[in-house]
TORKOL-4160 file (C-alpha; in steps of 0.2 Angstrom, whole numbers, padded with zeros to 4 digits, m for minus):
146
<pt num="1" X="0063" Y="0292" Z="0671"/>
<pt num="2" X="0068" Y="0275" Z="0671"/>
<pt num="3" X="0052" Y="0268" Z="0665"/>
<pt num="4" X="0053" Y="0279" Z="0650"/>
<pt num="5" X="0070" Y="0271" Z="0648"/>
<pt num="6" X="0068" Y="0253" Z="0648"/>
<pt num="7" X="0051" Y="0258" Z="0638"/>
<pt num="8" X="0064" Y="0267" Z="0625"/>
<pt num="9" X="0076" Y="0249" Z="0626"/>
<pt num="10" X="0060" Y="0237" Z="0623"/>
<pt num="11" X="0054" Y="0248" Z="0608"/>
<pt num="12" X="0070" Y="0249" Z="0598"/>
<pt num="13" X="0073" Y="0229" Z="0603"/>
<pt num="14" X="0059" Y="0226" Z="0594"/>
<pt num="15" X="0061" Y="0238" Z="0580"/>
<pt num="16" X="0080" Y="0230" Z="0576"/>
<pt num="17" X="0072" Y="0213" Z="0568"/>
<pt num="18" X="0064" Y="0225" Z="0556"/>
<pt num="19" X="0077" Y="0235" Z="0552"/>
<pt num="20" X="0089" Y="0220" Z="0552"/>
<pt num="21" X="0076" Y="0211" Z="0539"/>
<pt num="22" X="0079" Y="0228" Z="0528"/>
<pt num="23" X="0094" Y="0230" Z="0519"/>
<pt num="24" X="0098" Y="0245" Z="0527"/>
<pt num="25" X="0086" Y="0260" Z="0534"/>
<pt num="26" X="0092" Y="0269" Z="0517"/>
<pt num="27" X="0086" Y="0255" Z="0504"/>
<pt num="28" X="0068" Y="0259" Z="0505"/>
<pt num="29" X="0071" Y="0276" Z="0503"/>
<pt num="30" X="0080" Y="0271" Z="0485"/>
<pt num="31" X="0062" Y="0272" Z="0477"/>
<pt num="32" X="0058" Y="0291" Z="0482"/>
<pt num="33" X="0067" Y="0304" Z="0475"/>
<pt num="34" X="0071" Y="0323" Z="0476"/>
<pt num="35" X="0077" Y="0335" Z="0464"/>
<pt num="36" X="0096" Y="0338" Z="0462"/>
<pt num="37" X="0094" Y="0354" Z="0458"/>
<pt num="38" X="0081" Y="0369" Z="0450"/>
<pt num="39" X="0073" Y="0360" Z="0439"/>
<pt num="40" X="0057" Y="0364" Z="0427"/>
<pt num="41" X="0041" Y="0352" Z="0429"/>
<pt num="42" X="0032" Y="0351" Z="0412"/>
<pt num="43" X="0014" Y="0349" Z="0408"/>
<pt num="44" X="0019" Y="0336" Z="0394"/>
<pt num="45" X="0036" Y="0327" Z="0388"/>
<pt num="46" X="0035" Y="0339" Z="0373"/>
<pt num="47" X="0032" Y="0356" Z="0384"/>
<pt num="48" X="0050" Y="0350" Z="0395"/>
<pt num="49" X="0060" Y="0350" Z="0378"/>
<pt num="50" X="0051" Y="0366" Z="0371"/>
<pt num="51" X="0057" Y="0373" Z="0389"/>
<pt num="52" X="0075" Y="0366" Z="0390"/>
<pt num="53" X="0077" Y="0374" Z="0370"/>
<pt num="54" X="0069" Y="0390" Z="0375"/>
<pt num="55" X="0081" Y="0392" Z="0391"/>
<pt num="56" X="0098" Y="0387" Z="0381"/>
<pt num="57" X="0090" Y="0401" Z="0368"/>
<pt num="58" X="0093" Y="0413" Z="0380"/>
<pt num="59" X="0112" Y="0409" Z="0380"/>
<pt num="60" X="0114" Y="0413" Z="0401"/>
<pt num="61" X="0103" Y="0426" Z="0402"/>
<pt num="62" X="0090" Y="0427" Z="0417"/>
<pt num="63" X="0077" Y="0416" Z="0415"/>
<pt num="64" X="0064" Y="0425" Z="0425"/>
<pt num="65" X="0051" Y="0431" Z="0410"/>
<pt num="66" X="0053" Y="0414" Z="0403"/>
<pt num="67" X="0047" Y="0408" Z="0420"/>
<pt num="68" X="0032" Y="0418" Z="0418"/>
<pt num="69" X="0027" Y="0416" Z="0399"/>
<pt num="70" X="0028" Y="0396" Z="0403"/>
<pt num="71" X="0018" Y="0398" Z="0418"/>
<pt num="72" X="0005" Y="0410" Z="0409"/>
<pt num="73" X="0004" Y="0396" Z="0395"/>
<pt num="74" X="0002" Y="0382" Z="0409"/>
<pt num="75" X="0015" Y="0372" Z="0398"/>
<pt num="76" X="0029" Y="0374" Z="0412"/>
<pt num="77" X="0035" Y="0379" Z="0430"/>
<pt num="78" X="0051" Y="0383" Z="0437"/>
<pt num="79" X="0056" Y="0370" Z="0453"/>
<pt num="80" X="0068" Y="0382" Z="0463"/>
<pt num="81" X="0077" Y="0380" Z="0477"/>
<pt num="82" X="0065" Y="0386" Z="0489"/>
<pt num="83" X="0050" Y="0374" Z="0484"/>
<pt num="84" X="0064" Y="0360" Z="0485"/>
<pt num="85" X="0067" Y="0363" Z="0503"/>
<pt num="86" X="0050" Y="0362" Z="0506"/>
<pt num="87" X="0046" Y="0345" Z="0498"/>
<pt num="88" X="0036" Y="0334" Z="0510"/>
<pt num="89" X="0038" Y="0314" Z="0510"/>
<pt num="90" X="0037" Y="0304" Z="0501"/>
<pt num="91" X="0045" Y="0316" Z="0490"/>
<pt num="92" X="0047" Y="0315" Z="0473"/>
<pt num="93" X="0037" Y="0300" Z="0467"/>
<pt num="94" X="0041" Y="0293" Z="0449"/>
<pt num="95" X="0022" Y="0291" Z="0438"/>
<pt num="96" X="0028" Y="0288" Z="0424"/>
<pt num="97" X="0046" Y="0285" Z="0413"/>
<pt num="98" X="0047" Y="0290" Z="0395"/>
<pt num="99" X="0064" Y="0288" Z="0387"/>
<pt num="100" X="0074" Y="0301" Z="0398"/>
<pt num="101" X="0059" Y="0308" Z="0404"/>
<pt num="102" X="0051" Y="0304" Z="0419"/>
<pt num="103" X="0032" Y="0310" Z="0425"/>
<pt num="104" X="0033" Y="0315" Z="0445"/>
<pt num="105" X="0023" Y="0321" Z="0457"/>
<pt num="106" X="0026" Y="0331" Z="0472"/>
<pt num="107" X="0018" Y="0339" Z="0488"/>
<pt num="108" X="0027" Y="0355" Z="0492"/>
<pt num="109" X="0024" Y="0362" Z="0513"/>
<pt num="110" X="0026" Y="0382" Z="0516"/>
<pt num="111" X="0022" Y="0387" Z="0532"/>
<pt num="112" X="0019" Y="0407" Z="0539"/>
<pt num="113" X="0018" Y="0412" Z="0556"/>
<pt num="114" X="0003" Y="0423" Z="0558"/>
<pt num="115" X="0004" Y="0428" Z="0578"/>
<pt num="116" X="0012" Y="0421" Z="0592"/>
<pt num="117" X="0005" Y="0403" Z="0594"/>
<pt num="118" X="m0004" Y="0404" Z="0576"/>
<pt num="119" X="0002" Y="0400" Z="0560"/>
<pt num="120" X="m0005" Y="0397" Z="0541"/>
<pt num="121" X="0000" Y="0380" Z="0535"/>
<pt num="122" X="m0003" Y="0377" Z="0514"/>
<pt num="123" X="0002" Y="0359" Z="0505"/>
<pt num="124" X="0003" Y="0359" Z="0488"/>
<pt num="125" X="0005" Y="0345" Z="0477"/>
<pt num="126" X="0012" Y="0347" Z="0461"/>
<pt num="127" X="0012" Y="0334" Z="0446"/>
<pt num="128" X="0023" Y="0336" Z="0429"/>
<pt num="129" X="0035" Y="0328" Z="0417"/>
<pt num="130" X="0052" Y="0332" Z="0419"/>
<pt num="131" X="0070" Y="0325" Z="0415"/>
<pt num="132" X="0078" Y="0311" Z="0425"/>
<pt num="133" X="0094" Y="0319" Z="0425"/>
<pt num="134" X="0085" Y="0333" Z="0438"/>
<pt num="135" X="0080" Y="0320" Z="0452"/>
<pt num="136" X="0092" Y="0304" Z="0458"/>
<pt num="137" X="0085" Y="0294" Z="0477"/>
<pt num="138" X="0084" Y="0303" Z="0492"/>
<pt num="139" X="0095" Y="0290" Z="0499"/>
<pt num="140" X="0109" Y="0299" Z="0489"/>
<pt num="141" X="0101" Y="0314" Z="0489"/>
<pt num="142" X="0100" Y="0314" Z="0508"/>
<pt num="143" X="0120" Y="0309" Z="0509"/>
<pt num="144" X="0125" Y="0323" Z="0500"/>
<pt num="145" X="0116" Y="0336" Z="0510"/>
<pt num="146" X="0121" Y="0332" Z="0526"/>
């Protein structure tokens, strides 16, 4: 026990130069980002702005059949909340920027328990144009949902 404990001290001594040569353990999250909210990921700057119209076209209504026409045209998806919460690191990293448009890409983690001490692991990574109003830096991102 005690050998795990100074092992433990000499580690994080060593580590604090590090983080002390850092501005903070939070600044070199300031480049990755995550979405602020559901947000749809676009195959093409044009395709996002098509989306945004069609979904203000529907004045409030449910947006699910828009969902699925955009996906069945493989101009658009939805990012929901579900796929957000399963966003690996380095999460959302910026491609690309046009205007206030930004190109992303993502890798999304779902896990299913199969049996007992099995389980069915899928990463996904997804890539698209969306607007740069839906994502800000994890480091905010990560304050905020505490």
């Amino acid at each position: 026990m005690m050998r795990a404990t100074l092992f433990a001290l000499a580690v994080t001594a060593l580590a604090m130069p590090a983080l002390a040569a850092d501005d903070g353990a939070l600044s070199n999250l300031k480049e990755f980002n995550q979405f602020t909210h559901s947000a749809w990921l676009c195959s093409s700057p044009e395709a996002y702005d098509a989306a945004l119209a069609a979904e203000k076209a529907l004045n409030g209504a449910p947006i699910d059949k828009l969902k699925g026409d955009l996906l069945d045209k493989k101009m658009c998806m939805h990012v929901g909340s579900g796929q957000i919460e399963g966003i690996m690191a380095p999460w959302v990293k910026v491609l690309e920027n046009d205007g206030d448009k930004v190109k992303v890409s993502f890798t999304v983690n779902d896990e299913e328990r199969i049996e007992l001490l099995h389980r069915k692991i899928s990463r996904v990574t997804y890539g698209g144009w969306t607007g740069k109003s839906d994502i800000e830096s994890y480091a905010d991102w990560r304050l905020l949902h505490r």
